[in-house]
C-alpha positions as CSV (number, residue, x, y, z in Angstrom):
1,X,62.0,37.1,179.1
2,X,64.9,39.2,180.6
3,X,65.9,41.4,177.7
4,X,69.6,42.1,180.1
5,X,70.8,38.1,179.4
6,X,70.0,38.2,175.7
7,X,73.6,38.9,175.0
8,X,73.5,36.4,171.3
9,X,70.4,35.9,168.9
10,X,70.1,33.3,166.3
11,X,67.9,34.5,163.7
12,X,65.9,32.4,160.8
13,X,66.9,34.4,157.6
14,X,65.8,34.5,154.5
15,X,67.1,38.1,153.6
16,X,63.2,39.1,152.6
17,X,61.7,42.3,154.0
18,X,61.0,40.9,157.6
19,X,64.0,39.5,158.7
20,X,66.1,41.9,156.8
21,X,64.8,44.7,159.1
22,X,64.5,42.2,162.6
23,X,68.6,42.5,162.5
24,X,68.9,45.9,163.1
25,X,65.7,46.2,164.9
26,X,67.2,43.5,167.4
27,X,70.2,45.4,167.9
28,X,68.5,48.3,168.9
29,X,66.2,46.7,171.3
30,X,67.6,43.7,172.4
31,X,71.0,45.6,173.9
32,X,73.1,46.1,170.9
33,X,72.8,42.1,170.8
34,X,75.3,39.6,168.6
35,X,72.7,38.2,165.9
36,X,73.7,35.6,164.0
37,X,71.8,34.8,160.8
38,X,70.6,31.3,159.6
39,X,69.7,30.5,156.4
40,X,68.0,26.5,155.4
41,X,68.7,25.9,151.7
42,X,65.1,24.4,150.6
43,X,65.8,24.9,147.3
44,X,64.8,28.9,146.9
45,X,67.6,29.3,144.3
46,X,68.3,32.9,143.6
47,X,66.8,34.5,146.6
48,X,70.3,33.2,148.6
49,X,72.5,35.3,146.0
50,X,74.4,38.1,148.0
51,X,72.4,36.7,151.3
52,X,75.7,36.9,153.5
53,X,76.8,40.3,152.2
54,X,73.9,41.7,152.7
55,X,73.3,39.8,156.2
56,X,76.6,41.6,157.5
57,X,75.9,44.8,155.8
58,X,72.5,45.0,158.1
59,X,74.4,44.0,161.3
60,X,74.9,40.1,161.1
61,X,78.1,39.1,162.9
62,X,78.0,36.2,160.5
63,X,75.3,33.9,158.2
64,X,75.1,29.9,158.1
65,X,73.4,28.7,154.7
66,X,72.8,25.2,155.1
67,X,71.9,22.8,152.6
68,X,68.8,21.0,153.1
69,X,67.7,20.3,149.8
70,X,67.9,16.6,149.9
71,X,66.9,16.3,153.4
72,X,63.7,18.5,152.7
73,X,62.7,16.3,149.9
74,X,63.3,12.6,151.9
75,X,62.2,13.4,155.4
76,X,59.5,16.0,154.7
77,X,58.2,15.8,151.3
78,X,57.7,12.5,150.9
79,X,56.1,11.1,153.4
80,X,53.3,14.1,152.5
81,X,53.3,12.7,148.9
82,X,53.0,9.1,149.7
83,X,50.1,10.2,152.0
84,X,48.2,12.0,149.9
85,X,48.5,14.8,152.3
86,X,47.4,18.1,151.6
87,X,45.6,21.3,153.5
88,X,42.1,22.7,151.3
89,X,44.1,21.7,148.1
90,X,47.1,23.3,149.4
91,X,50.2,21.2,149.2
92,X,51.7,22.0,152.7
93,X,54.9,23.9,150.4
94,X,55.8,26.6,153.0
95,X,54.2,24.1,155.9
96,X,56.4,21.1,155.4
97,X,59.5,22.9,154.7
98,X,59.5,24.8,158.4
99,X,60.1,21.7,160.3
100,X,63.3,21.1,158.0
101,X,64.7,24.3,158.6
102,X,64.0,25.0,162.3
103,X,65.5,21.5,163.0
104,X,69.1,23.3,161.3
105,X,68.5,26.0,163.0
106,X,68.1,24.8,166.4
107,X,72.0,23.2,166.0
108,X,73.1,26.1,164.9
109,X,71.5,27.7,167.9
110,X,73.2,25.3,170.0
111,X,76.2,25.0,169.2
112,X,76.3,29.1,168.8
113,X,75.2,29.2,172.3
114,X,72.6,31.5,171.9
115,X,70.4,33.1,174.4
116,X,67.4,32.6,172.1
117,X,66.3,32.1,168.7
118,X,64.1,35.0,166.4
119,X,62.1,34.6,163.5
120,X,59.7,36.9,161.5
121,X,56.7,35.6,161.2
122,X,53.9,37.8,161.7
123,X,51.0,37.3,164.6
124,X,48.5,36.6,162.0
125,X,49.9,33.8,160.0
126,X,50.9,29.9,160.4
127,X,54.6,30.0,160.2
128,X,54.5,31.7,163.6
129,X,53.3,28.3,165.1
130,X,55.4,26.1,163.1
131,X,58.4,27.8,163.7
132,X,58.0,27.9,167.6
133,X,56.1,24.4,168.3
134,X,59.6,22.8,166.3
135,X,61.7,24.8,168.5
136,X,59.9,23.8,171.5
137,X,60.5,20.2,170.3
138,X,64.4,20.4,169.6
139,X,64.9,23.0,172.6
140,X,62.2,22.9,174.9
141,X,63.9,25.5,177.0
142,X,65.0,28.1,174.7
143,X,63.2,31.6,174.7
144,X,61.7,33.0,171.6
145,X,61.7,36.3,170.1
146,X,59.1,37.3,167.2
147,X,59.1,40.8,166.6
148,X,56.1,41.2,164.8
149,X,53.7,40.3,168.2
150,X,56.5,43.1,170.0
151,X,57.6,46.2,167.5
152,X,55.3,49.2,166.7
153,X,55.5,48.5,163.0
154,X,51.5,47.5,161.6
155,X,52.4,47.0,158.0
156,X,54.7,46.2,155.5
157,X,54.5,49.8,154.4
158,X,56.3,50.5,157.6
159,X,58.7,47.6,157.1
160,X,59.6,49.2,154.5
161,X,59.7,53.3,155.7
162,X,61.9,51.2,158.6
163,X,64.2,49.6,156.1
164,X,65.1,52.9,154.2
165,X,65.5,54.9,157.6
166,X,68.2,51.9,158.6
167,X,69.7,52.0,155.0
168,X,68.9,48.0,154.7
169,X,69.1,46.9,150.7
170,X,65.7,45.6,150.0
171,X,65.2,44.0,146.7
172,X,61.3,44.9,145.9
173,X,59.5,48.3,145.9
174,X,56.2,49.3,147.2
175,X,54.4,47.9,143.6
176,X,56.0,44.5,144.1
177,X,56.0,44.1,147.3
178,X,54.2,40.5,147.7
179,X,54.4,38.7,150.5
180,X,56.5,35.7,148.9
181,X,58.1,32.3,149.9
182,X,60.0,29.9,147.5
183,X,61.6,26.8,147.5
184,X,62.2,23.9,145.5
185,X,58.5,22.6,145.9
186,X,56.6,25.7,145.5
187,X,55.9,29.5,145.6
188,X,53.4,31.4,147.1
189,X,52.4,35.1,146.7
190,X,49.9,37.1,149.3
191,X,48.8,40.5,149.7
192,X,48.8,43.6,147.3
193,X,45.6,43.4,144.8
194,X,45.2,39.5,146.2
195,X,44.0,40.9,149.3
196,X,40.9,41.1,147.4
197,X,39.1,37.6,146.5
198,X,37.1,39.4,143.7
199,X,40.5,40.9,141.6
200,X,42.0,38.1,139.3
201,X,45.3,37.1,139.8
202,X,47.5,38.8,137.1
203,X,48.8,35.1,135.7
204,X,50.1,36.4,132.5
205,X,51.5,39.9,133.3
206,X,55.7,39.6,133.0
207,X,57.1,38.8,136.3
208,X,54.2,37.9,138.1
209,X,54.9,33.9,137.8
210,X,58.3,32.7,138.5
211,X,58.0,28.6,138.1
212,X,55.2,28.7,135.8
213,X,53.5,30.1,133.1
214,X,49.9,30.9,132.5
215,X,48.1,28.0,130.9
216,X,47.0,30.7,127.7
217,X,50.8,30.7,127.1
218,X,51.5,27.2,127.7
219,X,52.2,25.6,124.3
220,X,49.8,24.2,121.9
221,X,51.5,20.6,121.8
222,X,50.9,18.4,125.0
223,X,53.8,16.8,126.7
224,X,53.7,12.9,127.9
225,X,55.7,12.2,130.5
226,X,56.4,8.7,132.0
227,X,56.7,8.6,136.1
228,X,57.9,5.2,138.0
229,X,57.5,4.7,141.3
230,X,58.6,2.2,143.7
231,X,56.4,1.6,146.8
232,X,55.1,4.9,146.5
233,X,58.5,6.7,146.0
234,X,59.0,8.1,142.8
235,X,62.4,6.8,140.9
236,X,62.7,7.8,137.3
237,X,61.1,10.3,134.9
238,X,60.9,9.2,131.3
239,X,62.8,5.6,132.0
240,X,65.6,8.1,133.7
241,X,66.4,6.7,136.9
242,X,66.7,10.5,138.9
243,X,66.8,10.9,142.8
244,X,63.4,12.5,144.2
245,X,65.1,15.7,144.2
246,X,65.8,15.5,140.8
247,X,62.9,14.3,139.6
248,X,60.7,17.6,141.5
249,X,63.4,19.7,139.5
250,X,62.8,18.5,136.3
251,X,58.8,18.2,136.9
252,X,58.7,21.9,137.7
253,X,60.5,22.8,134.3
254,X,58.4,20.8,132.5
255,X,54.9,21.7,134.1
256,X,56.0,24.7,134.8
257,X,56.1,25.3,131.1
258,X,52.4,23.6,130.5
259,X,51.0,26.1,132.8
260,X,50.9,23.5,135.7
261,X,50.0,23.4,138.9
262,X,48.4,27.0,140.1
263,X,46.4,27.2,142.5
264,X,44.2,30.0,144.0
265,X,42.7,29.3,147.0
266,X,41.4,31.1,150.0
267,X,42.6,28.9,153.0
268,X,41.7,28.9,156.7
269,X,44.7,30.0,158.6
270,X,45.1,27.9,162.2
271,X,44.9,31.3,163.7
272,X,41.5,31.7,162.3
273,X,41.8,34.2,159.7
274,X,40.3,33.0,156.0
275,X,43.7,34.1,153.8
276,X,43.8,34.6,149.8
277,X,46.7,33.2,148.2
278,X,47.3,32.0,144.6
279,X,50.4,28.9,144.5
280,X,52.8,27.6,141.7
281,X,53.1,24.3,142.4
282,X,54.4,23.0,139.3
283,X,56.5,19.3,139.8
284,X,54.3,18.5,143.1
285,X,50.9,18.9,141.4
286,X,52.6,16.6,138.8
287,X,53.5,14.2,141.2
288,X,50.2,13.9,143.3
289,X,48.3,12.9,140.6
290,X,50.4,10.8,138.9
291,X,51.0,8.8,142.9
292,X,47.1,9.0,143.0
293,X,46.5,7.4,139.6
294,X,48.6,4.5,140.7
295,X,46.8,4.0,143.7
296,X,44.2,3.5,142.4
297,X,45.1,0.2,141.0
298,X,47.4,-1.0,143.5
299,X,45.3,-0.6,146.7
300,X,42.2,-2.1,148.1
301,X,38.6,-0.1,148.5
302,X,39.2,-0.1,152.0
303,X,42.4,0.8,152.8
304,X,42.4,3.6,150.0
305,X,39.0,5.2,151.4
306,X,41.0,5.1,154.6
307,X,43.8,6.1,153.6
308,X,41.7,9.2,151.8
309,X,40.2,10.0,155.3
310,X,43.5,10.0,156.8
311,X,45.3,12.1,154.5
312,X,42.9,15.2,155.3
313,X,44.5,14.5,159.2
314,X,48.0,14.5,157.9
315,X,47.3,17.4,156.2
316,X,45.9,19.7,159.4
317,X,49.0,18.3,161.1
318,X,51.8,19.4,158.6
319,X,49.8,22.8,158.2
320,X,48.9,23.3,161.8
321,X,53.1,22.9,163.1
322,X,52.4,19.0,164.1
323,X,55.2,17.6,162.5
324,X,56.8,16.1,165.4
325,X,54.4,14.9,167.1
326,X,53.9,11.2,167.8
327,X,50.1,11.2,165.9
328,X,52.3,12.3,162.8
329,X,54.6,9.8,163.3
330,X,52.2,6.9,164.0
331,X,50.0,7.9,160.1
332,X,53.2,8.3,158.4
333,X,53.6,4.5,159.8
334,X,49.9,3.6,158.3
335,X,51.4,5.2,155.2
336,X,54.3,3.4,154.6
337,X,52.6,0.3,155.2
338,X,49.8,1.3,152.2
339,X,52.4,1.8,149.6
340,X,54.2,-1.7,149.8
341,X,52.8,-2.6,146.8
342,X,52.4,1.0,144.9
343,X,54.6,0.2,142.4
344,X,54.5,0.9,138.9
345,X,54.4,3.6,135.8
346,X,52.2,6.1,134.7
347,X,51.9,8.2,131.9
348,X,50.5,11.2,131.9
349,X,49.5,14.0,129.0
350,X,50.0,17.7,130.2
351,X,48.4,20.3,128.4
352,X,47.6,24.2,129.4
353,X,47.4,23.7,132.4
354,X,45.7,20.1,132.7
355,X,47.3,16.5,133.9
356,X,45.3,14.0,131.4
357,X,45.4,10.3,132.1
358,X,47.2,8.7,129.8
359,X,47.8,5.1,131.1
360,X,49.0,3.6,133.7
361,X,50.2,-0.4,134.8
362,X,51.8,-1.9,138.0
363,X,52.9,-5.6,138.4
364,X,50.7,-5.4,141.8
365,X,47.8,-4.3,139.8
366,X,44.3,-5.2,141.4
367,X,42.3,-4.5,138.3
368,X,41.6,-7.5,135.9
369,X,40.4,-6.9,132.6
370,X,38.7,-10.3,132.9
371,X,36.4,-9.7,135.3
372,X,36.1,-6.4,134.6
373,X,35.3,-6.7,131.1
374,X,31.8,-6.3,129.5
375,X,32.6,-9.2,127.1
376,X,32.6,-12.9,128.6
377,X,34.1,-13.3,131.5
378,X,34.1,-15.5,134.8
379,X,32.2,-13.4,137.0
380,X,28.9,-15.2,137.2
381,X,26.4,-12.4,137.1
382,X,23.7,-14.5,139.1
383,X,25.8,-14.2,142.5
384,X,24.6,-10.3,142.8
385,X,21.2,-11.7,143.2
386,X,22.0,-13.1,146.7
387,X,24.6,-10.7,147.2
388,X,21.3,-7.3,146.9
389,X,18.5,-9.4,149.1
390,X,21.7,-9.5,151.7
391,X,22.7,-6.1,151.4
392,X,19.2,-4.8,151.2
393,X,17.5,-7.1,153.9
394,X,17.9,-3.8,156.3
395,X,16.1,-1.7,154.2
396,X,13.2,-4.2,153.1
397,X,12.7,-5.1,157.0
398,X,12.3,-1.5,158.0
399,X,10.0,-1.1,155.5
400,X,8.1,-3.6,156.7
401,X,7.8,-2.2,160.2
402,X,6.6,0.8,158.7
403,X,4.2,-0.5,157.1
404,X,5.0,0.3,153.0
């Protein structure tokens, strides 16, 4: 890349340590260079407060915040919900919301005219790949700048010695200085004391959690709630008919509250690095296993245990940057085509912490008490006879040849 033509920079800003110290570091080494600062709306609430004062007070010429809320939860969300998609119990919060925002910031890019696009993701992480391989699709030709695999700077320590020397207005200190991202699905936290898998996350000291509580402060009542979905979309909570968005609001209140949704996990980056991190995934844990109790009635053995198998693909994809890719696009077809018929309510009981079944009915229900049933039924019991020698004719001929 020739550093002399780099004459405008759109950055992808959240206004968090990194890219609140890329601005000024761009200026200074990219030739005093215009940087324009974008910022996707996926639902991170408070962290956009004072975002464009504090974009121009670091050296922004100007900051876009577009609203991607909706779009995020249709196109992106979705689909990974009504797949069953997740990444090592992970659900894909930071993975699936990169692809939304690059795709805004790419038009901003081009109708800004910009000599290339930045970002801060570090050389180490995943966001690094997702970020560029959705660039590469919307603007195959447009050069890439990510200071973190360029700068001299080797830790966030030294993000922050860089931020103070530059006078940029950080909003954490040293002791709370976790790596975070939010947005309306999800929040993560990394590093400090989780760099260590053996220290307990610090669930119920004040400000740790910010969509949940910890399940020993949850209350001592259980909530029931009541989710209906249509072909695999959900489209009312408690008999309120509430737009996806919506709904994922309200769930993250109300699990959030129940202790909900936390996750600790240590995941396997792509990049090869095995990473600690602990997730509040309030509304989505909610709605996975309310999607997955449905299924469970409304789908065949086969196509379900495929549709299982497929999910864990799906998964790597959304995680690994592979969102547009025709593979994605081809299972998300598979996907729509299972949940035709997942239709229906369920009603779950959420206490500290826990989703408990609480019942569940679709009018495309394949389970029938009638056959099912211990009592008298139809089934005539006799036909399993025929059905084992069949099934087990294999078995008895090998162990004929063997001799038993």
């Amino acid at each position: 890349m020739n550093k002399e033509s780099i004459k405008k920079v759109v950055l992808a800003y959240s206004g968090g340590l990194d890219t609140s110290v890329i601005i000024p570091w761009l200026k200074e080494n990219y030739n005093n260079c215009e940087v324009v600062a974008v910022s996707g709306n996926v639902g991170q609430a408070d962290e956009l407060e004072g975002l464009e004062e504090k974009a121009l007070k670091t050296g922004a010429s100007k900051l876009y915040v577009l609203d991607l809320t909706d779009e995020y939860v249709e196109d992106y969300i979705l689909p990974c919900l009504k797949a069953g998609a997740m990444y090592e119990e992970y659900l894909l919060g930071t993975s699936h919301a990169r692809p939304c925002i690059v795709k805004g910031l790419v038009e901003i890019a081009l109708r800004e005219g910009a000599d290339a696009i930045a970002h801060g993701c570090t050389g180490k992480g995943n966001d690094q790949v997702r970020f560029e391989l959705a660039i590469k699709h919307f603007a195959p030709n447009m050069p890439i700048i990510a200071p973190w695999r360029e700068w001299s700077i080797k830790s966030r320590d030294e993000e922050i010695d860089y931020a103070e020397a530059h006078d940029v207005p950080l909003k954490i200190s040293r002791e709370t200085n976790y790596s975070k991202d939010k947005n309306l699905w999800h929040l993560s936290h990394e590093g400090l004391d989780l760099e260590d898998p053996g220290n307990e996350p610090q669930y119920e000291k004040p400000g740790f959690l910010e969509m949940s509580v910890s399940p020993l402060q949850a209350p001592d009542e259980p909530t029931y709630i009541t989710l209906d979905f249509e072909q695999g979309v959900p489209v009312a909570l408690d008999g309120e008919k509430l737009s996806p968005k919506e709904i994922v609001l309200r769930l993250n209140e109300i699990g959030g509250r129940n202790g909900v949704g936390l996750l600790d996990i240590v995941e396997n980056r792509l990049v090869g690095i095995k990473c600690r991190g602990v997730y509040e995934t309030p509304g989505g844990t909610i709605l996975y296993k309310a999607h997955s109790v449905l299924e469970q009635i409304c789908l065949d053995k086969m196509t379900l245990h495929e549709k299982q198998k497929l999910a864990i693909t799906f998964g790597e994809l959304v995680y690994n940057g592979q969102w547009f890719t025709p593979l994605r696009e081809a299972l998300s077809a598979f996907v729509d085509k299972t949940q035709e018929h997942v239709t229906g309510k369920v009603k779950l009981k959420l206490y500290k912490g826990n989703m408990i079944n609480a019942g569940v009915w679709s009018p495309f229900s394949l389970y029938s008490e009638s056959i099912a049933t211990f009592g008298e039924s139809d089934y005539n019991q006799k036909d399993a006879e025929g059905f084992i020698n069949l099934y087990g004719l294999p078995i008895r001929v090998q162990a004929m040849l063997e001799g038993k």
